[in-house]
N, C-alpha and C positions, 0 to 999 in steps of 0.2 A: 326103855323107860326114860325119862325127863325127870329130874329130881333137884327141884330148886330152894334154896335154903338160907339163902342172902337175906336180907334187907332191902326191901324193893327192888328184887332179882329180876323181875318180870316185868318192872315197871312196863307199860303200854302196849307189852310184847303181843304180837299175834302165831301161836302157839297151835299146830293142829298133830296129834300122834296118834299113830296104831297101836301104839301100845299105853302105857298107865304114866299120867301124871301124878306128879306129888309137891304140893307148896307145901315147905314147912318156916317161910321165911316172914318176920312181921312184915305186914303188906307184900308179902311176895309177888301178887298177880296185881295187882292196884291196875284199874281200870284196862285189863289184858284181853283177850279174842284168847278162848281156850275151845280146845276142841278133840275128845278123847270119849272111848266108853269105858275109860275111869280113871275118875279124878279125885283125888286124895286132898282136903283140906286142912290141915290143922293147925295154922298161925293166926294169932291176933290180927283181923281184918285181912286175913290172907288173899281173899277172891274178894275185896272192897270193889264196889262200883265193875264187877268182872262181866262179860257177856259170858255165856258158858254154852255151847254147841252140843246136840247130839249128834254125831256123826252120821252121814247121811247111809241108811242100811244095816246099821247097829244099832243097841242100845245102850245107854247111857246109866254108869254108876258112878252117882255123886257125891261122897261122904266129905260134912264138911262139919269139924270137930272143935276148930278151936273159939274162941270168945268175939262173937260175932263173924266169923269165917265168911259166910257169905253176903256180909250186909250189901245189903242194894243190889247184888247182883241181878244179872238178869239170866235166866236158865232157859232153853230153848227147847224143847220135846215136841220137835214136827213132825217126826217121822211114825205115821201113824199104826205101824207095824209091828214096831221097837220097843219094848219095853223103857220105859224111862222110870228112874230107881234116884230120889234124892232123900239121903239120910241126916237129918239136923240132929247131930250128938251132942248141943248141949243145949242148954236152957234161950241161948243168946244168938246159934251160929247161923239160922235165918233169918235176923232181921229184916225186915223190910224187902227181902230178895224175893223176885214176881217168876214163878213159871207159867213159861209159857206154852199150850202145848194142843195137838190137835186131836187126840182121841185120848179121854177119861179114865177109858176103860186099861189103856197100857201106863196109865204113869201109879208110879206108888211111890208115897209121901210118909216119910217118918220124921216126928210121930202124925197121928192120922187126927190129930185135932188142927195142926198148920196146915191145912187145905180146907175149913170151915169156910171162907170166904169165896165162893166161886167166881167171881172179878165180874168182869163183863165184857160182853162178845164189840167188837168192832168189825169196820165194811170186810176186813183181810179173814174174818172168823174168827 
């Protein structure tokens, strides 16, 4: 496990594990390459501007808890096999974070009202 706790512990970091990540540092992951099927979020702006990888042949669980936790992130669910599991625990911890992802049918989004906007497809899919 990886467990970072710092203050911009991760700053830039490009991060990929077998086993569970955990930010609990304010801006821990600030604009980071994370790559795990499970990532623990729970600091103020923890996964700010973060890319966040499903691991290629896994699925991906992403609980991201604290007070905007994953703003802007960008969350990636390509592996069309794998379950993809992103949990927003509070009111705030999605902002503006975009998944990205190639089968509907495997990802599950909580709560299930922040995937009302279905985006829209480009030449990539």
């Amino acid at each position: 496990n990886i467990d970072s706790s710092g203050y911009y512990s991760l700053y830039y970091a490009t991060l990929t594990s077998g086993a569970t990540i955990y930010i609990r540092g304010y801006y821990g992951a600030y604009y980071s390459e994370l790559t795990a099927s499970q990532i623990y979020v729970y600091s103020y702006y923890g996964a700010y501007y973060a890319d966040i990888y499903q691991p290629e042949g896994e699925g991906l669980n992403l609980y991201l808890y604290g007070e905007k936790a994953g703003y802007q992130a960008d969350i990636y669910c390509l592996d069309s096999d794998e379950t993809c599991k992103v949990y927003c625990g509070s009111a705030s911890a999605c902002y503006y974070a975009e998944v990205i992802y190639s089968n509907e049918d495997e990802l599950d989004l909580y709560p299930d009202d922040c995937g009302d906007y279905a985006g829209t497809v480009n030449g990539d899919g």
